[in-house]
ROTI-112462 format. One record per residue (C-alpha): x, z, y; residue in one letter. Coordinates in pm, 1 decimal, always signed. Layout:
% residues N
{X X, Z Z, Y Y, residu A}
...
***
This chain:
% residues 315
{X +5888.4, Z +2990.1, Y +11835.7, residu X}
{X +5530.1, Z +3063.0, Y +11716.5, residu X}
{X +5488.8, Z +3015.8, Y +11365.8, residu X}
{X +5113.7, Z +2851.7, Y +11246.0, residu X}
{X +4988.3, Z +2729.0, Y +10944.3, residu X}
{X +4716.5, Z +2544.6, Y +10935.7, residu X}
{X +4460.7, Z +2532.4, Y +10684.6, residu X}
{X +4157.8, Z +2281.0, Y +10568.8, residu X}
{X +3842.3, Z +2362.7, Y +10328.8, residu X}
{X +3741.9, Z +2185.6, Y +10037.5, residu X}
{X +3434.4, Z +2131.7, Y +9879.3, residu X}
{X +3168.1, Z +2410.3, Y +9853.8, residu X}
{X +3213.3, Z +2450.1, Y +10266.3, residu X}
{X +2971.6, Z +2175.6, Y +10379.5, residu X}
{X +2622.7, Z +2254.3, Y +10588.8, residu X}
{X +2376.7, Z +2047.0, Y +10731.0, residu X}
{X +2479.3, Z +2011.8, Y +11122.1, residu X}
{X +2837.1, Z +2088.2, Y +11082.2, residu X}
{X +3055.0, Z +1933.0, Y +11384.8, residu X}
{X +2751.5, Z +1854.0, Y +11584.1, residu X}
{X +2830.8, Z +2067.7, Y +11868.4, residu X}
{X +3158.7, Z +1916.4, Y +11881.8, residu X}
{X +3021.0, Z +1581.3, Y +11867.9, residu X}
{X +2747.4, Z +1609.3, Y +12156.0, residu X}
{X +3041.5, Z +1725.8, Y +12386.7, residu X}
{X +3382.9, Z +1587.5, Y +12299.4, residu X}
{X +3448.4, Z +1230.7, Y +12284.7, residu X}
{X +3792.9, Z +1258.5, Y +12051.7, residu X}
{X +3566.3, Z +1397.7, Y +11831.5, residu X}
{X +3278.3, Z +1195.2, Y +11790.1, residu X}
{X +3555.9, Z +873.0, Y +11811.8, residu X}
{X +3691.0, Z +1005.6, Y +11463.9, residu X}
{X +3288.9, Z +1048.5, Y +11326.3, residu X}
{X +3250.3, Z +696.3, Y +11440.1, residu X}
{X +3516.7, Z +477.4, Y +11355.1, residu X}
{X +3471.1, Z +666.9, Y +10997.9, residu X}
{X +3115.6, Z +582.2, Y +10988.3, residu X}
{X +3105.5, Z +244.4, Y +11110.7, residu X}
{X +3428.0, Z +123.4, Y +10957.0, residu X}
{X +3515.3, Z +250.9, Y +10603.3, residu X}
{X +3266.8, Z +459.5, Y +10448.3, residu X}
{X +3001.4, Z +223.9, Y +10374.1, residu X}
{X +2708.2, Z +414.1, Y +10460.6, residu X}
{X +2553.5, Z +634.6, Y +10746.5, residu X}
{X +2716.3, Z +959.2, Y +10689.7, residu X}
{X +2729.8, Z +1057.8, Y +11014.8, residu X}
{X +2336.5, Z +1089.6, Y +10942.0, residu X}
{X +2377.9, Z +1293.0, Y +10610.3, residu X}
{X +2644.9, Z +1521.6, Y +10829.0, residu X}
{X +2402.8, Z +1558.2, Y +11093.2, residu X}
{X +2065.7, Z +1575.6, Y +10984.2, residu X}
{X +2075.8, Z +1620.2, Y +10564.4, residu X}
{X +1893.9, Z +1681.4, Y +10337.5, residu X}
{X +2142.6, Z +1949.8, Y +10211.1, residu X}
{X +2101.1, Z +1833.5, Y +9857.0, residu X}
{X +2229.7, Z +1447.6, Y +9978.8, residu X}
{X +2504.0, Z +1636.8, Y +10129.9, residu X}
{X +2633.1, Z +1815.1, Y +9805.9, residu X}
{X +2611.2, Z +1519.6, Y +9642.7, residu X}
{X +3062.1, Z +1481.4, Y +9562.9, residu X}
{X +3016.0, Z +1166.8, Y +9693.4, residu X}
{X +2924.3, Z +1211.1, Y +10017.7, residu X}
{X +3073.8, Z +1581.4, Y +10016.8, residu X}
{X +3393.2, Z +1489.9, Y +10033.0, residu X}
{X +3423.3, Z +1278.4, Y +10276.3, residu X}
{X +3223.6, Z +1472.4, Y +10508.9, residu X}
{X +3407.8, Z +1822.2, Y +10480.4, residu X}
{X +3731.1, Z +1560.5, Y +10520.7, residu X}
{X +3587.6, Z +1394.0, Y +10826.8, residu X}
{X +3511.5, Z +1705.9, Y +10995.4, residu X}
{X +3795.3, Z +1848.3, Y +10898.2, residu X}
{X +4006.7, Z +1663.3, Y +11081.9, residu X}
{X +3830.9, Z +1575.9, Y +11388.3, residu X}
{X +3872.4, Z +1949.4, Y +11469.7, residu X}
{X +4207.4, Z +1946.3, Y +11411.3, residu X}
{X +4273.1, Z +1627.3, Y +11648.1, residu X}
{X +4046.7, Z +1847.5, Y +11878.9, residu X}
{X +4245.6, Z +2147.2, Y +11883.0, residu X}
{X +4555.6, Z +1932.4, Y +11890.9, residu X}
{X +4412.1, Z +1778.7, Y +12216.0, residu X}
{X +4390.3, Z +2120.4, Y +12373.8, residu X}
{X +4684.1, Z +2278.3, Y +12213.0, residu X}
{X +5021.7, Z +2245.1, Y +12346.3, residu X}
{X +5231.7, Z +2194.5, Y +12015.0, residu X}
{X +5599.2, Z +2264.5, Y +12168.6, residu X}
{X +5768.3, Z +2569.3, Y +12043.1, residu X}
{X +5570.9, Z +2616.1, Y +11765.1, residu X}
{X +5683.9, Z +2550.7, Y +11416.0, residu X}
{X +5428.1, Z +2448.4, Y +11197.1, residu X}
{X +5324.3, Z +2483.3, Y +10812.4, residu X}
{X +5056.9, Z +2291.4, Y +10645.4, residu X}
{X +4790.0, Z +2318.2, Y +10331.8, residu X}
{X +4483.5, Z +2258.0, Y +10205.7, residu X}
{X +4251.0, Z +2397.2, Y +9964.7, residu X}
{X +4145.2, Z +2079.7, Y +9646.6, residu X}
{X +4001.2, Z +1859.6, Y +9877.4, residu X}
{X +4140.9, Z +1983.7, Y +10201.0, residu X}
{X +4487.7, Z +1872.4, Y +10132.8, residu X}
{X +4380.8, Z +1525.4, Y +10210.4, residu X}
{X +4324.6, Z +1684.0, Y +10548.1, residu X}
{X +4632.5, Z +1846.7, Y +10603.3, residu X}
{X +4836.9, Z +1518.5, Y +10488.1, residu X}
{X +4645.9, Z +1332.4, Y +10766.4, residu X}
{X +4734.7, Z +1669.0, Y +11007.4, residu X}
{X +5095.1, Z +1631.0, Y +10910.4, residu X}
{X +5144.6, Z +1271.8, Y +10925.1, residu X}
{X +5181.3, Z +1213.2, Y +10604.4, residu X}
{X +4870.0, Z +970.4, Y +10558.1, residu X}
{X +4708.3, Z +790.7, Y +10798.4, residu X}
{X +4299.0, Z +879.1, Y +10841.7, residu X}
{X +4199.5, Z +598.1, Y +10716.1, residu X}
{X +4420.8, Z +549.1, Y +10428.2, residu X}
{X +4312.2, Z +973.5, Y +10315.8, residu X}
{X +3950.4, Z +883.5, Y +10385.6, residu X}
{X +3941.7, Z +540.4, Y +10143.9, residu X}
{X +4142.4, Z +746.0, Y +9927.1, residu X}
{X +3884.9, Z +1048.6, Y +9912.2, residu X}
{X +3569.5, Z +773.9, Y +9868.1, residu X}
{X +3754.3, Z +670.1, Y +9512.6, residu X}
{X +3831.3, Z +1045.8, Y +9438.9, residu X}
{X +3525.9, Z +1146.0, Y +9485.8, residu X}
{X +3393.7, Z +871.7, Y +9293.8, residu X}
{X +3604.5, Z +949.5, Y +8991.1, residu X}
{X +3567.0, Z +1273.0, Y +8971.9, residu X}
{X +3151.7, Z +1227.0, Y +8942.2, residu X}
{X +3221.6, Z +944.5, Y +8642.6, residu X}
{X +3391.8, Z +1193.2, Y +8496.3, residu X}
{X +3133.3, Z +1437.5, Y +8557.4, residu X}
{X +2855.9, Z +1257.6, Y +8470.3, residu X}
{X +3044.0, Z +1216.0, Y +8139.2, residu X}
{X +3149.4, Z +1570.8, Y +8024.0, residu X}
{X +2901.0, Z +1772.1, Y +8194.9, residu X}
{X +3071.4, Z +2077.9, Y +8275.8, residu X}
{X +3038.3, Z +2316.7, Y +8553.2, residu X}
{X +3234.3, Z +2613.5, Y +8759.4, residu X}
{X +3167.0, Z +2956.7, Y +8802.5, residu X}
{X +3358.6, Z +3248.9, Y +9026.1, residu X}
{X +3436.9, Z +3518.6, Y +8815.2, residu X}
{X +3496.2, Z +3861.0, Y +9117.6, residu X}
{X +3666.0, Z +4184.1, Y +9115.6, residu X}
{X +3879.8, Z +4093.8, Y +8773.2, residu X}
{X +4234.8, Z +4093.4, Y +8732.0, residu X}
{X +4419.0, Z +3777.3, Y +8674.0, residu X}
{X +4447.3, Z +3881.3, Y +8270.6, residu X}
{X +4070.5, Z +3959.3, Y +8235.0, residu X}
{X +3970.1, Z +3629.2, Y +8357.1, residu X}
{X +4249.0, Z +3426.0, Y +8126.5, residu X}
{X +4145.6, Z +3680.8, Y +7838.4, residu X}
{X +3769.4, Z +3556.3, Y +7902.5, residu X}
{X +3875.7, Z +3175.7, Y +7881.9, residu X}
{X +4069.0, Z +3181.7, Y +7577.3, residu X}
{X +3790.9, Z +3390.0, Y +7344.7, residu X}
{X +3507.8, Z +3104.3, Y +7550.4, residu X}
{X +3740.6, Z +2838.6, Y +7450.4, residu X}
{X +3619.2, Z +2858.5, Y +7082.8, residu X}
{X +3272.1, Z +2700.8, Y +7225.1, residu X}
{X +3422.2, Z +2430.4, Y +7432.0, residu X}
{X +3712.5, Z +2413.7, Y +7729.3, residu X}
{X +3691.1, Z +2654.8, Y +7969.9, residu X}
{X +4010.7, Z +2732.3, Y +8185.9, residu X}
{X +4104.8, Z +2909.1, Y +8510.9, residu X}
{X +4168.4, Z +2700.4, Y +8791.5, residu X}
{X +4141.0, Z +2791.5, Y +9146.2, residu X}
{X +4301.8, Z +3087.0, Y +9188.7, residu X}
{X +4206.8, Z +3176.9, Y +9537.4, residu X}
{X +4252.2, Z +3525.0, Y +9643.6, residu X}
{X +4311.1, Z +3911.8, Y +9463.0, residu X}
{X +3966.1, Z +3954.6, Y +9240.4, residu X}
{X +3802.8, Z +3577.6, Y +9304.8, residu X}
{X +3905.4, Z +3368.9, Y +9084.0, residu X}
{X +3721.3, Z +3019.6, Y +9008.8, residu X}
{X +3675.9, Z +2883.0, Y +8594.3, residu X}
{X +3572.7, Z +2560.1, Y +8487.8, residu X}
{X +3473.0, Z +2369.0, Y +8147.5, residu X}
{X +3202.0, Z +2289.6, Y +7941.6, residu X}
{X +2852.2, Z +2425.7, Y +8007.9, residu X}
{X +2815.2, Z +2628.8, Y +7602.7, residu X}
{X +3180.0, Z +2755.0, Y +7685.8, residu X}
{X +3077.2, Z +2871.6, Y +8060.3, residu X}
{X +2758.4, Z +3044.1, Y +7938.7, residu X}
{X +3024.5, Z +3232.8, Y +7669.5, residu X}
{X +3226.3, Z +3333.7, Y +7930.8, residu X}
{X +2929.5, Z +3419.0, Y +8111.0, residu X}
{X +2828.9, Z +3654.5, Y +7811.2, residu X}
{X +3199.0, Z +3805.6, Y +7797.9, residu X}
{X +3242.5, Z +3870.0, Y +8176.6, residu X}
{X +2889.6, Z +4112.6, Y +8171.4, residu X}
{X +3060.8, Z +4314.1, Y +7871.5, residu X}
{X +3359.9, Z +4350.0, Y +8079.7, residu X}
{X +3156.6, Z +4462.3, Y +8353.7, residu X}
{X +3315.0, Z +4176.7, Y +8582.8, residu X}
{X +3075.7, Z +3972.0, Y +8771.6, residu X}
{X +3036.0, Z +3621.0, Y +8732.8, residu X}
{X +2845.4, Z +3294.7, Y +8974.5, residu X}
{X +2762.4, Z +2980.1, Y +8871.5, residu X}
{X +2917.7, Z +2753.7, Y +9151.5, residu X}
{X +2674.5, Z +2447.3, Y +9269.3, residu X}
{X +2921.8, Z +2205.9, Y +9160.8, residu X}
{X +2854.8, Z +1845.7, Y +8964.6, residu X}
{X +3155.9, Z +1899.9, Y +8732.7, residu X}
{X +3419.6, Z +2119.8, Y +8603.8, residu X}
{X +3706.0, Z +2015.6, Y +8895.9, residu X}
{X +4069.2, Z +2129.1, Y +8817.5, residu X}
{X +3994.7, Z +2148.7, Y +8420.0, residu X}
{X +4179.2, Z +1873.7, Y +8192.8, residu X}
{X +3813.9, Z +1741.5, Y +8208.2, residu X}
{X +3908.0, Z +1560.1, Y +8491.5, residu X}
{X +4202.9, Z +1405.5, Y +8318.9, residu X}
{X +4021.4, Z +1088.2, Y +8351.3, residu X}
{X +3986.7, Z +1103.6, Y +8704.6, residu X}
{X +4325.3, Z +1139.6, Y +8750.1, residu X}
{X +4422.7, Z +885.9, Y +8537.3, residu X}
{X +4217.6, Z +632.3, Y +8772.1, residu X}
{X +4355.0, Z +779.2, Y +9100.8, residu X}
{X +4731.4, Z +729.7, Y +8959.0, residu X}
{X +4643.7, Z +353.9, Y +8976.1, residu X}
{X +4470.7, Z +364.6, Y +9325.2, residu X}
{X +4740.0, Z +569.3, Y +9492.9, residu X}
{X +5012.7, Z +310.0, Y +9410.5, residu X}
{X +4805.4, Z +131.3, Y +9691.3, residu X}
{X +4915.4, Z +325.3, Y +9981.1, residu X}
{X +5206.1, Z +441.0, Y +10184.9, residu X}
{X +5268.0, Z +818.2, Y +10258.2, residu X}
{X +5519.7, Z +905.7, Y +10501.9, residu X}
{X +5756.4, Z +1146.9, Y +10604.8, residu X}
{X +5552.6, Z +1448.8, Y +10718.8, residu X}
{X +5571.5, Z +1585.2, Y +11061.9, residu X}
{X +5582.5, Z +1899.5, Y +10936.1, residu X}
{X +5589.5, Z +2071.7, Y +10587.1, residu X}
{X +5291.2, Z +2086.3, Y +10323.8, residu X}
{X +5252.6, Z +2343.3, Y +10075.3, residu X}
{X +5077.0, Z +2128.4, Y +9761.3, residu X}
{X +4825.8, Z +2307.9, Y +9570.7, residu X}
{X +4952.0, Z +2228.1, Y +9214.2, residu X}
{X +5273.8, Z +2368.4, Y +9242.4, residu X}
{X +5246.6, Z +2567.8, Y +9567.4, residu X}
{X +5539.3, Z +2441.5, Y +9627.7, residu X}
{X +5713.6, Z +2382.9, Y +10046.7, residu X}
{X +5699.6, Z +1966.6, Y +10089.0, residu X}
{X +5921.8, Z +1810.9, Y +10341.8, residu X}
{X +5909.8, Z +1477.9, Y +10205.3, residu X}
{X +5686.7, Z +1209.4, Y +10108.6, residu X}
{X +5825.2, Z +1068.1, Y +9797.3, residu X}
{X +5676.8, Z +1308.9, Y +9507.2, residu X}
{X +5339.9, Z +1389.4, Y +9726.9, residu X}
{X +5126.4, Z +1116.6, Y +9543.5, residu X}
{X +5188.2, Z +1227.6, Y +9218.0, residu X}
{X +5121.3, Z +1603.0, Y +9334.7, residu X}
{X +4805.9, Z +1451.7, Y +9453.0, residu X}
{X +4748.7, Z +1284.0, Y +9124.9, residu X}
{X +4798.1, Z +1628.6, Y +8956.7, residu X}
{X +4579.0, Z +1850.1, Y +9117.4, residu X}
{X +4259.2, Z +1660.2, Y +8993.0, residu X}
{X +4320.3, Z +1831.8, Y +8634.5, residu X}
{X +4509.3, Z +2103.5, Y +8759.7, residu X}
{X +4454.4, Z +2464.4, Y +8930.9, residu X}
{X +4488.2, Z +2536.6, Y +9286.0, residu X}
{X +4739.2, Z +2804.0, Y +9328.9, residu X}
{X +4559.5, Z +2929.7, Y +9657.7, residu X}
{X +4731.6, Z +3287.1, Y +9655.7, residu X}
{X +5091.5, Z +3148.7, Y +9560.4, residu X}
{X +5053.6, Z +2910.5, Y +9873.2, residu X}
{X +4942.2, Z +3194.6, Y +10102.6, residu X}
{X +5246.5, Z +3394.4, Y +9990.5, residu X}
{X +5484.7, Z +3104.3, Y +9995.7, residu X}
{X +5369.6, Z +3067.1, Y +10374.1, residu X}
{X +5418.7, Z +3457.8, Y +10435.9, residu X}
{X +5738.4, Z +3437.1, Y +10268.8, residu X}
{X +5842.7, Z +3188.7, Y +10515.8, residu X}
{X +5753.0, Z +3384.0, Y +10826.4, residu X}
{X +5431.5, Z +3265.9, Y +10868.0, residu X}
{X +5165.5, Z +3536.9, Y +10983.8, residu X}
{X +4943.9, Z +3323.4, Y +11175.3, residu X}
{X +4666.9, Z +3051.9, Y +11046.8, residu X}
{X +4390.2, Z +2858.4, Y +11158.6, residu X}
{X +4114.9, Z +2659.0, Y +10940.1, residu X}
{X +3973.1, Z +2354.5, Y +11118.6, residu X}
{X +3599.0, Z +2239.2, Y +10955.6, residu X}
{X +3331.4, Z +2398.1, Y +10865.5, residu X}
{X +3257.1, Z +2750.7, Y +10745.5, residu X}
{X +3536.6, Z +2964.8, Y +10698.9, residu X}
{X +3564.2, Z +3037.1, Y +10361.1, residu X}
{X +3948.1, Z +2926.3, Y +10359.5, residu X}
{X +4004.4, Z +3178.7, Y +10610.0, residu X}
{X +3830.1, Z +3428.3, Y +10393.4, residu X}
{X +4095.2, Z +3410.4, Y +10122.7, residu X}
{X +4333.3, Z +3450.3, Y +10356.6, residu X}
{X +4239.8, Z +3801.9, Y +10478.9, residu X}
{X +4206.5, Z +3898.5, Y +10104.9, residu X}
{X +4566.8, Z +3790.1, Y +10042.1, residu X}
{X +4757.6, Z +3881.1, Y +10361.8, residu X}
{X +4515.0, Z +4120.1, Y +10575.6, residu X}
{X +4750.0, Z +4171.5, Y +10861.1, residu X}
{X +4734.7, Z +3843.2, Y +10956.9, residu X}
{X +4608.9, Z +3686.3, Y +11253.0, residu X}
{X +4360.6, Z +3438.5, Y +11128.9, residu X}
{X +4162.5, Z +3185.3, Y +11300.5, residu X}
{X +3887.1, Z +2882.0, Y +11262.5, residu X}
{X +3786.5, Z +2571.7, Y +11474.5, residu X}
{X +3454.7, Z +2466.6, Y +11347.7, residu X}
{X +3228.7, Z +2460.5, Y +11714.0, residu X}
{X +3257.3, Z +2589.3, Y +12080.9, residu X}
{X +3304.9, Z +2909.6, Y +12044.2, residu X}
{X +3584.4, Z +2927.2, Y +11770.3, residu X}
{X +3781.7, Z +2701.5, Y +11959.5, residu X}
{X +3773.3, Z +2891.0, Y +12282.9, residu X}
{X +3889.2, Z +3250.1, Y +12066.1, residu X}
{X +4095.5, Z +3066.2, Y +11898.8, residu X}
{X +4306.4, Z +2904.4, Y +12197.3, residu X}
{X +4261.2, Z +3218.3, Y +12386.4, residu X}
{X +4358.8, Z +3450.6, Y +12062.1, residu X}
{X +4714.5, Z +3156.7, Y +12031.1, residu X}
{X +4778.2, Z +3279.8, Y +12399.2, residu X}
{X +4834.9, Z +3569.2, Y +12322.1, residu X}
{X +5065.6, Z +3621.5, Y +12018.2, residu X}
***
């Protein structure tokens, strides 16, 4: 049997335009656009997808959803075109793109993920709006340096490591004094550091509000038994059940995302092959860093889906 994993970005991956080719010229595809749009988001975000601004599109609000939205109509696209027998399947996604790959493994329903994204997303911008913090990429350190360079900026405010998403790129978050310390300590290390455009420091324990609201609001819905497994970000952990994934869920908000465990729990398993499904493929990215003999593929327009069926048929 093949073995695939399938992957799903987070935030940071949107562009104006995303999906449109997909749209124009697939109607499973611009179905899932359109029930979203008319049905439960509220608002025309098929127009912000499509047609911007770019700043209206980073907005968290209507980030999240979008990336989500995409994300998935390209998996049911792929799926559509893909013959799934004999091929055992492995699932994760990075922060915001495990929503995705709970809807991709049956897990949660589109709908129920998407209203469940709208209050994340909504959340995590109170909670921006009220500690005003901020993220940063800290490349080509070690693992130490970086958690050496949080604890000495920690004397200005929080600042914490928290997506840990491939050999030298790892992602800090925490108050803007603490942020601009680390910023300081990183240049006399000689490590190189980028603010992110982010509203808020994600993944810090200054989203511990935010999580305590979506504790409440996930009592609300019913996961089920997934298709196949999940590998959750928070504990990087192999998921073949549904019971314990909506406090996993819960936990990420104000947690890290253990990106390179869950690449090397997937590798450990056997798994040598992935695809990312939405846009950009920054997922994919980490992947190569991580495991570069890999065979690593995206579905984000025409062309990526024809290599990438063509690239399945032959492994």
């Amino acid at each position: 049997m093949k073995k695939i994993m399938f992957v799903f970005p987070g935030q940071a991956s949107q562009y104006v335009g995303m999906g449109k080719e997909f749209f124009d010229n697939h109607s499973i595809f611009s179905d899932i656009i359109n029930r979203a749009n008319d049905d439960a988001v509220g608002y025309d975000i098929k127009k912000i997808i499509f047609e911007g601004p770019l700043d209206q599109l980073s907005l968290t609000k209507h980030t999240q959803p979008a990336v989500f939205i995409i994300s998935v109509a390209c998996f049911c696209l792929f799926e559509s075109k893909f013959p799934m027998t004999d091929v055992q399947c492995l699932c994760a996604g990075h922060s915001l793109g495990e929503y995705s790959a709970l809807v991709a493994c049956g897990a949660l329903t589109f709908e129920d993920a998407l209203a469940l994204i709208l209050k994340r997303a909504e959340y995590l911008q109170e909670a921006s709006d009220k500690s005003k913090g901020g993220m940063a990429a800290i490349l080509g350190a070690t693992e130490s340096i970086v958690c050496d360079i949080c604890k000495e900026a920690s004397s200005c405010g929080i600042c914490q490591a928290v997506n840990f998403n491939a050999p030298g790129q790892i992602i800090i978050s925490g108050e803007l004094a603490a942020l601009e310390t680390a910023r300081r300590l990183a240049k006399e290390k000689k490590v190189k550091m980028i603010p992110l455009a982010v509203s808020g420091a994600f993944h810090s324990s200054l989203m511990k509000d935010a999580a305590a609201k979506m504790a409440i609001e996930m009592k609300k819905y019913q996961f089920d038994k997934p298709k196949f497994p999940i590998i959750t970000n928070c504990d990087a952990e192999i998921n073949t059940e549904a019971y314990d994934i909506p406090a996993k869920l819960v936990k990420q908000i104000a947690s890290p995302v253990l990106w390179i465990d869950t690449i090397q729990k997937a590798v450990s398993a056997g798994y040598g092959t992935f695809i990312e499904f939405g846009p950009k493929n920054i997922v994919s990215g980490m992947i190569r860093k991580i495991h570069p003999e890999a065979n690593i593929f995206n579905v984000e327009n025409e062309i990526t889906l024809k290599n990438t069926l063509e690239g399945l048929s032959k492994i």
